[in-house]
PyMOL Python script that loads the backbone (N, CA, C, O; Angstrom):
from pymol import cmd

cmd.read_pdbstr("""\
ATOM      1  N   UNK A   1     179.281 -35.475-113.298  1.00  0.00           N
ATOM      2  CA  UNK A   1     179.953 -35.499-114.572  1.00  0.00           C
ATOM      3  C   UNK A   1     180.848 -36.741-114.626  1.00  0.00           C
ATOM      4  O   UNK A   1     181.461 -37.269-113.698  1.00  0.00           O
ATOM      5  N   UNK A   2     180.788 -37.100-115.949  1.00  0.00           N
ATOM      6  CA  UNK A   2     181.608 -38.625-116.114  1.00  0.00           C
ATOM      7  C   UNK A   2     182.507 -38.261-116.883  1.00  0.00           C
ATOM      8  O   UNK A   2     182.066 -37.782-117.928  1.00  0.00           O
ATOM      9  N   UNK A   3     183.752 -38.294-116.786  1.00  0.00           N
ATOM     10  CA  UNK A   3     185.288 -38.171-117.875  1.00  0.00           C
ATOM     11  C   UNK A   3     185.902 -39.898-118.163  1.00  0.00           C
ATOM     12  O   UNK A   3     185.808 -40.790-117.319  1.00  0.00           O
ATOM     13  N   UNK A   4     186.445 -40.045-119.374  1.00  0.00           N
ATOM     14  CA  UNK A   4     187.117 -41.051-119.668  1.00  0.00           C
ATOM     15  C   UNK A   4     188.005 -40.601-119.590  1.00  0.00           C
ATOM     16  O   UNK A   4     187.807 -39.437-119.242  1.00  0.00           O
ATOM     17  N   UNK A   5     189.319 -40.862-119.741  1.00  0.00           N
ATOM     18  CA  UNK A   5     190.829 -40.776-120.041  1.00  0.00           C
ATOM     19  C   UNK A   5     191.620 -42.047-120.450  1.00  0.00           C
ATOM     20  O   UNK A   5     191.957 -42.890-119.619  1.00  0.00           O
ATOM     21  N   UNK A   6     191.891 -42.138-121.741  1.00  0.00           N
ATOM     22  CA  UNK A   6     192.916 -42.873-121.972  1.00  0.00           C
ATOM     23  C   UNK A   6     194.692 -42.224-122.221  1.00  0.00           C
ATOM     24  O   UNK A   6     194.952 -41.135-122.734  1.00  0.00           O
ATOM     25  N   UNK A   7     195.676 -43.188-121.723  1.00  0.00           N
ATOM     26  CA  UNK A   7     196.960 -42.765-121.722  1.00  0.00           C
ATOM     27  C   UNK A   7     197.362 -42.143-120.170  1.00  0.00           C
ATOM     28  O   UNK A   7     198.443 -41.654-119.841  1.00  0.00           O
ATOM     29  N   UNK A   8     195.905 -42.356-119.173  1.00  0.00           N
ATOM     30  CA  UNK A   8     196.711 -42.189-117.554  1.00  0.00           C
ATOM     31  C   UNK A   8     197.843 -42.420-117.180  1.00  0.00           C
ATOM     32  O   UNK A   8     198.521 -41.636-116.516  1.00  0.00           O
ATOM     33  N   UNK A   9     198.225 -43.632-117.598  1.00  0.00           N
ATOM     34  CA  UNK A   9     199.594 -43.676-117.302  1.00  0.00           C
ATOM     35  C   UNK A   9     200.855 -42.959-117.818  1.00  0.00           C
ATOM     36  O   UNK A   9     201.908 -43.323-117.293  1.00  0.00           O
ATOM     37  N   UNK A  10     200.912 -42.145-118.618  1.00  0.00           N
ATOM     38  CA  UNK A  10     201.998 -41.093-118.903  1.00  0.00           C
ATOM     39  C   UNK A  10     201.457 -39.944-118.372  1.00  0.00           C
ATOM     40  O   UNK A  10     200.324 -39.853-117.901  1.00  0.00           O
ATOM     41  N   UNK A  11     202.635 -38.688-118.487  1.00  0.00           N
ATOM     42  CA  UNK A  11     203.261 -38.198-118.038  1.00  0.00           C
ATOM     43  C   UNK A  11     201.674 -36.663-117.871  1.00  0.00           C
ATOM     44  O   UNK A  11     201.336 -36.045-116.862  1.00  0.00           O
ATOM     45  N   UNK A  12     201.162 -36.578-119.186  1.00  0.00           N
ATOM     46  CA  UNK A  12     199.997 -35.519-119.392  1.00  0.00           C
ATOM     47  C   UNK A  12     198.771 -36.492-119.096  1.00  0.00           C
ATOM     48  O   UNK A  12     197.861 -35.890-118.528  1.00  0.00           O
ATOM     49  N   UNK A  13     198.620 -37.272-119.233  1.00  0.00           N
ATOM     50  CA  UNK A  13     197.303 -38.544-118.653  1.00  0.00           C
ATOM     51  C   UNK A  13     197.076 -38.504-117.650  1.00  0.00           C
ATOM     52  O   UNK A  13     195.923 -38.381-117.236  1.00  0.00           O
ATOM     53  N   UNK A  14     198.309 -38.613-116.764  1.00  0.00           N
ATOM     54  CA  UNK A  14     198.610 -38.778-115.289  1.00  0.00           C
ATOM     55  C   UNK A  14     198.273 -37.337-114.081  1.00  0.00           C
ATOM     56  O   UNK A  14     197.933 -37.315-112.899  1.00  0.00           O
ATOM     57  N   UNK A  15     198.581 -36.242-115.119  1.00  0.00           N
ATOM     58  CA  UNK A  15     198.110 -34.786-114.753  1.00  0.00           C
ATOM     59  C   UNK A  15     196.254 -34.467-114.935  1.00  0.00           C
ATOM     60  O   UNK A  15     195.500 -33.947-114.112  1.00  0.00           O
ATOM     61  N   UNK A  16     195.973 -34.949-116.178  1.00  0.00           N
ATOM     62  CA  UNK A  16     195.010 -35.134-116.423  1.00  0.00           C
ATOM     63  C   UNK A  16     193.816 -35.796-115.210  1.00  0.00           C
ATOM     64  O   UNK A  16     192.916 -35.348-114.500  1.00  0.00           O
ATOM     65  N   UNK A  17     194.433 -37.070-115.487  1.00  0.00           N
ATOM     66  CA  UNK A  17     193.788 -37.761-113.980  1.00  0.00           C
ATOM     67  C   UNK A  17     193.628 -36.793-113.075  1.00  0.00           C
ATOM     68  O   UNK A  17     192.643 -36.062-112.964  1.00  0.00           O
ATOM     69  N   UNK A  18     195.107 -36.790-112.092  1.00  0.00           N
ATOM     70  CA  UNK A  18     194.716 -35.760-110.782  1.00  0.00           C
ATOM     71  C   UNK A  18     194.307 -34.747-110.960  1.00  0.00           C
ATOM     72  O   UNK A  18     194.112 -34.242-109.854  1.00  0.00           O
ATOM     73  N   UNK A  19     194.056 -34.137-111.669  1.00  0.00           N
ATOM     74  CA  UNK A  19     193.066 -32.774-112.163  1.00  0.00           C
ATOM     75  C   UNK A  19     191.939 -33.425-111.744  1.00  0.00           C
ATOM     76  O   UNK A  19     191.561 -33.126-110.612  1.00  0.00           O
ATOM     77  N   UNK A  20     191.287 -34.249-112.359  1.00  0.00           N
ATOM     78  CA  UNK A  20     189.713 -34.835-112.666  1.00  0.00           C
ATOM     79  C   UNK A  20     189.183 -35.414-111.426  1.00  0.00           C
ATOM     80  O   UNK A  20     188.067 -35.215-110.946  1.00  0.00           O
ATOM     81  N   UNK A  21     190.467 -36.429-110.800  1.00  0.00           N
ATOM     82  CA  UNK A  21     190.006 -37.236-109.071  1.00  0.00           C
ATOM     83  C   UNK A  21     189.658 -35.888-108.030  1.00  0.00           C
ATOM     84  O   UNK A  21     188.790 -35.919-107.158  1.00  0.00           O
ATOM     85  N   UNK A  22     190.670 -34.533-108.377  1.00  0.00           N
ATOM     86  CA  UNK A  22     190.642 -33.270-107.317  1.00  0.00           C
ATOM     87  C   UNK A  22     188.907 -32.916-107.634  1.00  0.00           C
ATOM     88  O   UNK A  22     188.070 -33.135-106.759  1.00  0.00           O
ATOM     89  N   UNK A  23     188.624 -32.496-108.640  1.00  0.00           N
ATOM     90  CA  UNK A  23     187.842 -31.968-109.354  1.00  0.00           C
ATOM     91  C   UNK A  23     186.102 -31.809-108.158  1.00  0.00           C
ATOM     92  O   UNK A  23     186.044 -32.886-107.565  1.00  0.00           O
ATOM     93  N   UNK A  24     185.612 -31.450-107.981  1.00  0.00           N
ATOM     94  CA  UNK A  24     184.032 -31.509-107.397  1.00  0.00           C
ATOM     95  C   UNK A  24     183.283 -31.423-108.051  1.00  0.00           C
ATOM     96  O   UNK A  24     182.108 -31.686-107.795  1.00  0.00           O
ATOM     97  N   UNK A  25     183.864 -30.887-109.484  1.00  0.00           N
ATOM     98  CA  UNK A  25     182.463 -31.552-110.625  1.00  0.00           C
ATOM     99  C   UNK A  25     182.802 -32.966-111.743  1.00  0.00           C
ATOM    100  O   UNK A  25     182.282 -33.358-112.788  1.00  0.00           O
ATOM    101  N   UNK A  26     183.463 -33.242-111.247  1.00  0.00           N
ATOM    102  CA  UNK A  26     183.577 -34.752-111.418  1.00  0.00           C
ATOM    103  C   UNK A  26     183.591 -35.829-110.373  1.00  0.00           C
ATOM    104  O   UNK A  26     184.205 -35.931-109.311  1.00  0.00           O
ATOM    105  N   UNK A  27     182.405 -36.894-111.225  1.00  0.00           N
ATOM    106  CA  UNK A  27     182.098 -37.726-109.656  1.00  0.00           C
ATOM    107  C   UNK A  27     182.549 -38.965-110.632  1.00  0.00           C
ATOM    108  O   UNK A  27     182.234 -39.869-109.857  1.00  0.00           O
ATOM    109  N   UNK A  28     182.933 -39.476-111.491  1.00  0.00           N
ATOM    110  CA  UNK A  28     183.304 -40.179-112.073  1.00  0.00           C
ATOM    111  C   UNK A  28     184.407 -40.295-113.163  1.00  0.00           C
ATOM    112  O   UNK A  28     184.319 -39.543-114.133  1.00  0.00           O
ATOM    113  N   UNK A  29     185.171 -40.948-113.103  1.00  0.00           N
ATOM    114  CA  UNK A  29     186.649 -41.027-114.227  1.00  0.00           C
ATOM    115  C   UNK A  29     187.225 -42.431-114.503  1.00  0.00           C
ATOM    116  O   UNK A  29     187.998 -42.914-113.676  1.00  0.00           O
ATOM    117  N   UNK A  30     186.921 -43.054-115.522  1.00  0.00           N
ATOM    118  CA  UNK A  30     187.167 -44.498-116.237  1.00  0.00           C
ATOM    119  C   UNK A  30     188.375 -44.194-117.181  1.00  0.00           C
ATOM    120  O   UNK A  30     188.275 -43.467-118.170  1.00  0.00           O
ATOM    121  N   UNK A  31     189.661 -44.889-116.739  1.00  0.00           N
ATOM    122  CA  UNK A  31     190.727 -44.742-117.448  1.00  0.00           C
ATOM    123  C   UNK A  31     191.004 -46.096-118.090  1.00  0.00           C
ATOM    124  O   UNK A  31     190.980 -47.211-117.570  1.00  0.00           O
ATOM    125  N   UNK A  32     191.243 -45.774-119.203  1.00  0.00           N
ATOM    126  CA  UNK A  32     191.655 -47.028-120.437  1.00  0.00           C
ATOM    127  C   UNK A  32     193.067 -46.846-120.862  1.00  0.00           C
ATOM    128  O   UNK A  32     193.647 -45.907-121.407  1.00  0.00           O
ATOM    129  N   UNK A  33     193.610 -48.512-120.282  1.00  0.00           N
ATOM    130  CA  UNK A  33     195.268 -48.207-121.004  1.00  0.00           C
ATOM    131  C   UNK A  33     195.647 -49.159-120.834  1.00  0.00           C
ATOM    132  O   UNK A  33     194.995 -49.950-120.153  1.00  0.00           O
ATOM    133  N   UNK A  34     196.538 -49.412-121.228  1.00  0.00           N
ATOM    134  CA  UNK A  34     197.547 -50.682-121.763  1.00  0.00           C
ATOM    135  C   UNK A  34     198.044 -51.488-120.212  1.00  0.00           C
ATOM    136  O   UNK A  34     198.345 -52.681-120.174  1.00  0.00           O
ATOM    137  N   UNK A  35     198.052 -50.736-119.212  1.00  0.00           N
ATOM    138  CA  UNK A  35     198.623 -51.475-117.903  1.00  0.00           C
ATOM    139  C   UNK A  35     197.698 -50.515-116.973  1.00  0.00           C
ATOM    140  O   UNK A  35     197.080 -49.473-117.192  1.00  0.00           O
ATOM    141  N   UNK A  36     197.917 -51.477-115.650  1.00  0.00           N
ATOM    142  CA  UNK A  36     197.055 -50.511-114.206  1.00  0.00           C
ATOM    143  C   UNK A  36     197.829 -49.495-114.231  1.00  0.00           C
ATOM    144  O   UNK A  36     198.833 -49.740-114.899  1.00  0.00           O
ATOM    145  N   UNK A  37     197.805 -48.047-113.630  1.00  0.00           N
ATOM    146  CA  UNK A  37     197.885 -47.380-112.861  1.00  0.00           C
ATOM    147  C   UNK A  37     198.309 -47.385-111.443  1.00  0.00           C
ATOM    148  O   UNK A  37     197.654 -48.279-110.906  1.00  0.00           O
ATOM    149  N   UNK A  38     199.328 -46.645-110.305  1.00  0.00           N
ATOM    150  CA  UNK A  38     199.364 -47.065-109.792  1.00  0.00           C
ATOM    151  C   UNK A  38     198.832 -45.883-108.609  1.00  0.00           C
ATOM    152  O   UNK A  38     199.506 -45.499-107.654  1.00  0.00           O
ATOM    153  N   UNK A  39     197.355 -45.406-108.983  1.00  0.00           N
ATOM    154  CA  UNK A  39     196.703 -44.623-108.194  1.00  0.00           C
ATOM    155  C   UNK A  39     195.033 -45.472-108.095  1.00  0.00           C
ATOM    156  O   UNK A  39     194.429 -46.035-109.008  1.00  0.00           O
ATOM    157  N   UNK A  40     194.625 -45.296-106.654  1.00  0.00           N
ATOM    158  CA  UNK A  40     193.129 -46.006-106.520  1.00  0.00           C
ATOM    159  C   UNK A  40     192.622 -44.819-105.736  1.00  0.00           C
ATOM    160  O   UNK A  40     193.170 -44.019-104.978  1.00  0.00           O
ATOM    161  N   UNK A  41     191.343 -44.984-106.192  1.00  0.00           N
ATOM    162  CA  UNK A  41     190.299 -43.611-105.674  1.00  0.00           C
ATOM    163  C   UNK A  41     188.835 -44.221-105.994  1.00  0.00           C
ATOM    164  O   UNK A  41     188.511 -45.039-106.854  1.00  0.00           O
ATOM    165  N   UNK A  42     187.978 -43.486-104.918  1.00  0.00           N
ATOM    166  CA  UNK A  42     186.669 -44.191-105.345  1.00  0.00           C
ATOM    167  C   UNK A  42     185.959 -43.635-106.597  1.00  0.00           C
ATOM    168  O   UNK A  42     184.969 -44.208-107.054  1.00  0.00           O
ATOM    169  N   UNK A  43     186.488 -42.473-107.170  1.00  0.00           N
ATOM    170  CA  UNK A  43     185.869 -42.070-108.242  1.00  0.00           C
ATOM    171  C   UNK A  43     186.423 -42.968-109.603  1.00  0.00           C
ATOM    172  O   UNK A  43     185.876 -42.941-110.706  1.00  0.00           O
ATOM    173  N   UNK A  44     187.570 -43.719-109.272  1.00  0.00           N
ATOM    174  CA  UNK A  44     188.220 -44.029-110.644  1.00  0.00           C
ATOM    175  C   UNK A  44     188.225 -45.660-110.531  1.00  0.00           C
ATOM    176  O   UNK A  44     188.549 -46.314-109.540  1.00  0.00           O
ATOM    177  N   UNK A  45     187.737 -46.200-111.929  1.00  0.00           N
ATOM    178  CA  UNK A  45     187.499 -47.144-112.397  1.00  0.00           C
ATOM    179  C   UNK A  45     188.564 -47.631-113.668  1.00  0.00           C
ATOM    180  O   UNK A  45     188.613 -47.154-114.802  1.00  0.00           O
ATOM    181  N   UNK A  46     189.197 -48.477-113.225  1.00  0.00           N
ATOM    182  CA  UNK A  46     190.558 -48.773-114.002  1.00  0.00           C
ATOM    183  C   UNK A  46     190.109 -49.480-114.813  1.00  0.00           C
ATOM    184  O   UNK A  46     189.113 -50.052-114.369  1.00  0.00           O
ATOM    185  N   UNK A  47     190.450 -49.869-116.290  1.00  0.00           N
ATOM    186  CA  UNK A  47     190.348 -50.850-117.602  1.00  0.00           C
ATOM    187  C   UNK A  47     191.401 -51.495-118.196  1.00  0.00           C
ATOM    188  O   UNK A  47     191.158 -51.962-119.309  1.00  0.00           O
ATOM    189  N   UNK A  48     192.006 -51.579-117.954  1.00  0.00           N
ATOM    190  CA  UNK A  48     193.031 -52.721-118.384  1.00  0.00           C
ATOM    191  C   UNK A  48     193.010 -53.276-119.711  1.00  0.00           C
ATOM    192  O   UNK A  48     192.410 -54.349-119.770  1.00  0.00           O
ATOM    193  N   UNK A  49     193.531 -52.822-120.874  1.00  0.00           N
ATOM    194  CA  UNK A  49     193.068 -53.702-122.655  1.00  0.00           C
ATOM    195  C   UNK A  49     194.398 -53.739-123.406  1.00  0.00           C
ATOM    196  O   UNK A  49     195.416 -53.065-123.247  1.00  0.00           O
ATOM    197  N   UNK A  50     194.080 -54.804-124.349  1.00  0.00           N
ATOM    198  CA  UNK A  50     194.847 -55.671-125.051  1.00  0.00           C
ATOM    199  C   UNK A  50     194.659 -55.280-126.428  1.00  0.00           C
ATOM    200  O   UNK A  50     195.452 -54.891-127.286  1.00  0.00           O
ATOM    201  N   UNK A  51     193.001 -55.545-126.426  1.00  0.00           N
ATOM    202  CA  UNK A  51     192.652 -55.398-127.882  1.00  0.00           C
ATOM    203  C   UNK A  51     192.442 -53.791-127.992  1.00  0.00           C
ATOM    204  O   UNK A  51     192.002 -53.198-127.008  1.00  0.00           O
ATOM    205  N   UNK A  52     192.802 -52.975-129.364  1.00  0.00           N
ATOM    206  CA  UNK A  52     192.139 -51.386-128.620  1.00  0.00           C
ATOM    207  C   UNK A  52     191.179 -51.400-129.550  1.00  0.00           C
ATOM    208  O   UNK A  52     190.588 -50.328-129.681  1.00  0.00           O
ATOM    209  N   UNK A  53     190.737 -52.556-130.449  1.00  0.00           N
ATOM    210  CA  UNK A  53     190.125 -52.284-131.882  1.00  0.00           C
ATOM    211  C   UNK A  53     188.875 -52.819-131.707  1.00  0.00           C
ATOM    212  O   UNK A  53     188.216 -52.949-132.738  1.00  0.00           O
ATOM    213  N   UNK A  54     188.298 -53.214-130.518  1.00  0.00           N
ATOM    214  CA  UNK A  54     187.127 -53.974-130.136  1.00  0.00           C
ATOM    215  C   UNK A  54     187.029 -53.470-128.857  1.00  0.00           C
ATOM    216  O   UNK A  54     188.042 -53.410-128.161  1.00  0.00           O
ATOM    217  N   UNK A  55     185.934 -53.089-128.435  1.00  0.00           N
ATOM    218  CA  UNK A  55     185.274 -51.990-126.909  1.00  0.00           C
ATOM    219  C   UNK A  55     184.011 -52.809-126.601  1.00  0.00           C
ATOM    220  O   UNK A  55     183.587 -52.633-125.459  1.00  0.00           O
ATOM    221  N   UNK A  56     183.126 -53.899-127.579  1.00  0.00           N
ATOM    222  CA  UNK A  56     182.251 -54.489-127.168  1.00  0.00           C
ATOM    223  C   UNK A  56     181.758 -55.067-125.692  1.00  0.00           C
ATOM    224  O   UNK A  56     180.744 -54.956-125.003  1.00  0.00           O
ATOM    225  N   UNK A  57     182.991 -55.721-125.593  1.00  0.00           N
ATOM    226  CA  UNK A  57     182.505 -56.178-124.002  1.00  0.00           C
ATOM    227  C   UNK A  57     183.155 -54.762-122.206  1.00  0.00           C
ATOM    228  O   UNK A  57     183.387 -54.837-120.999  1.00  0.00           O
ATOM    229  N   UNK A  58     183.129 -53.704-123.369  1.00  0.00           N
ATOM    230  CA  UNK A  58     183.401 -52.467-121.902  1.00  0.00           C
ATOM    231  C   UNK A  58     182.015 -51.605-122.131  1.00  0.00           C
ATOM    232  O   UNK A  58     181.420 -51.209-121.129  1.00  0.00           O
ATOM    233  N   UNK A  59     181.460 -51.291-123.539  1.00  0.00           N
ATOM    234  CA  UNK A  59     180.690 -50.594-124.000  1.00  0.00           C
ATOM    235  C   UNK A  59     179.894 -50.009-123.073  1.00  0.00           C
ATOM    236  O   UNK A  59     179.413 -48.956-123.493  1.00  0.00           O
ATOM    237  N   UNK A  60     179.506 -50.355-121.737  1.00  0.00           N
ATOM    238  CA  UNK A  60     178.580 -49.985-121.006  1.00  0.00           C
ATOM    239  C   UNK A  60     179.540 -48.860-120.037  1.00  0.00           C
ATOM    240  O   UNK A  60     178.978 -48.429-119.030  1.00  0.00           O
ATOM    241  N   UNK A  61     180.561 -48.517-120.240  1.00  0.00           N
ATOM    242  CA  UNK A  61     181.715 -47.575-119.950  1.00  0.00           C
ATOM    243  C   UNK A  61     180.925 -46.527-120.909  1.00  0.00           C
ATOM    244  O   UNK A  61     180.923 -45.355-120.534  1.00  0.00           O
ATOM    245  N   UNK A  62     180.450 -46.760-121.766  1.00  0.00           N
ATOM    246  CA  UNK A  62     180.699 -45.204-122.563  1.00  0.00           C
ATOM    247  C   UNK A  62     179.315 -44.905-122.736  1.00  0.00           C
ATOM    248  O   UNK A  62     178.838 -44.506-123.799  1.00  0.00           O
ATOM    249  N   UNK A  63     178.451 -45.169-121.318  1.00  0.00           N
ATOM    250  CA  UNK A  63     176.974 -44.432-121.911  1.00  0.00           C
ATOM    251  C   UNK A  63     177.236 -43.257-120.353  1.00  0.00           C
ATOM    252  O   UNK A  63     177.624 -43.282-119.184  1.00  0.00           O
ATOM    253  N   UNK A  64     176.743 -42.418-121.318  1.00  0.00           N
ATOM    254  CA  UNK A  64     176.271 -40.914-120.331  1.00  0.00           C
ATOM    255  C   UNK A  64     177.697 -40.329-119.802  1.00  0.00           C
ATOM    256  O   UNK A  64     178.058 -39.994-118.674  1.00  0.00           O
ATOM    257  N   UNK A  65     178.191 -40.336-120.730  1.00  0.00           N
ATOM    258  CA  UNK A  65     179.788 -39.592-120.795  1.00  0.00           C
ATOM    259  C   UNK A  65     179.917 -38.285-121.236  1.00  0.00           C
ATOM    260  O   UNK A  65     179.438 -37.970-122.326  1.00  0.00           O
ATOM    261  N   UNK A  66     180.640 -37.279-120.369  1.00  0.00           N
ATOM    262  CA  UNK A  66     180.304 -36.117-120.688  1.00  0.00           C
ATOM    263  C   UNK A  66     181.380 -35.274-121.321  1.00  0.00           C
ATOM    264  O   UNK A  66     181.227 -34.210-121.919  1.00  0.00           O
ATOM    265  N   UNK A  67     182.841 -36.139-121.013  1.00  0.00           N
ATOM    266  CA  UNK A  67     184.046 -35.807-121.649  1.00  0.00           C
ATOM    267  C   UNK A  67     184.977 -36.924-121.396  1.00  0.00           C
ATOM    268  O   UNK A  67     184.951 -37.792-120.522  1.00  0.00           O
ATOM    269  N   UNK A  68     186.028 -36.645-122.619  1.00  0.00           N
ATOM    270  CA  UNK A  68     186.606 -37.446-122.983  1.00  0.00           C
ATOM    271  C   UNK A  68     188.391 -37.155-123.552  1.00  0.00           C
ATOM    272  O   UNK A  68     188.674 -36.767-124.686  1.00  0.00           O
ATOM    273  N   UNK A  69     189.240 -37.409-122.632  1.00  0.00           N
ATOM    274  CA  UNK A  69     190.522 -36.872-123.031  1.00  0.00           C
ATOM    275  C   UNK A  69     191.440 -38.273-123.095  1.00  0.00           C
ATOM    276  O   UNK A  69     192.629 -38.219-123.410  1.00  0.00           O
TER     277      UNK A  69
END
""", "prot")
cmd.dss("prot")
cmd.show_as("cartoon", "prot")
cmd.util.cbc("prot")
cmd.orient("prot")
């Protein structure tokens, strides 16, 4: 299972996350937000953005996604 999460870095994002990294039915979690994070795991793939109104050049982030918080 693949989860996105944007807003990891606050306070319910951040719960969110470690829910999803614990998780055994999640083998994947791509977080989108304004700054890094200051958690690394092999399931989680950090995104880093500026623009939030253009996804073109991440787009390949959002195929075969199964949830999204």
């Amino acid at each position: 299972m693949k989860v996105i999460i944007t807003g990891a870095s606050g306070m319910i994002g951040g719960i969110v996350l470690d829910h999803c990294i614990n998780s055994d039915k999640i083998d994947e979690v791509v977080s989108i937000g304004r700054r890094k994070i200051n958690q690394e795991h092999s399931k989680l793939t950090q995104i880093v953005r500026v623009d939030f109104l253009n996804y073109d050049d991440i787009s390949d982030h959002f195929i075969y996604v199964d949830g999204v918080y």
